[in-house]
N, C-alpha and C positions, 0 to 999 in steps of 0.2 A: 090718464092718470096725471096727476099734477106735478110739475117741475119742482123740485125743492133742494134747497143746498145742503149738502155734508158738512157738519160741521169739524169733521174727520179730517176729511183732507182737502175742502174748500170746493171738490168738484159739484154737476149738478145731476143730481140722483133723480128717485120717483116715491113716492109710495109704497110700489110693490114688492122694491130690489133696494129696502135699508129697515134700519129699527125704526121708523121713522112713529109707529104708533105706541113705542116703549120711549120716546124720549120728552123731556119735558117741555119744551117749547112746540106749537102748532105747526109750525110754518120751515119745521127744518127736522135735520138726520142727524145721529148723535153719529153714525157712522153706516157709511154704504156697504150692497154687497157688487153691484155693481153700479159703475158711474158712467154717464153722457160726454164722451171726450172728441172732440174735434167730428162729431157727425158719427160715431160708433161707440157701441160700449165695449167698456172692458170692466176688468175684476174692479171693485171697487177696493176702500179701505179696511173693511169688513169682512171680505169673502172670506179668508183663510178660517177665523173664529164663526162664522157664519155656522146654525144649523143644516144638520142635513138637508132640509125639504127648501130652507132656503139659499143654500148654495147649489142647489139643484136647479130649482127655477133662475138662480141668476148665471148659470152656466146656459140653459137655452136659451135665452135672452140673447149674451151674450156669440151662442156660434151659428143661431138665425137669425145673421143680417146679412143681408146682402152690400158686396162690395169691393 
């Protein structure tokens, strides 16, 4: 999945874990649900308002990684 920035909170997100196909520019996140920080994700700027099915998948994202 392709690296892309939040426009949110500046981190760098994905595709799968942001708005990223509801916002208006190609190439970026109006807001994450989770974001790539220092080699691990965590909650992004979106999780909290995030839907169910998507603060679901970015809750396992998030507590399958190893580290």
């Amino acid at each position: 999945m392709p690296a892309i920035p939040c426009k949110g909170c500046g981190r760098t997100t994905n595709t799968a874990v942001s708005d990223h196909l509801s916002g208006t520019i190609n190439e970026e996140a109006a807001e994450c649900y989770a974001a790539f920080v220092d080699g691990k994700w965590v909650k992004g700027c979106g999780y909290d308002n995030a839907l169910d099915f998507q603060k679901s998948y970015a809750t396992k994202i998030i507590a399958n990684q190893k580290g």
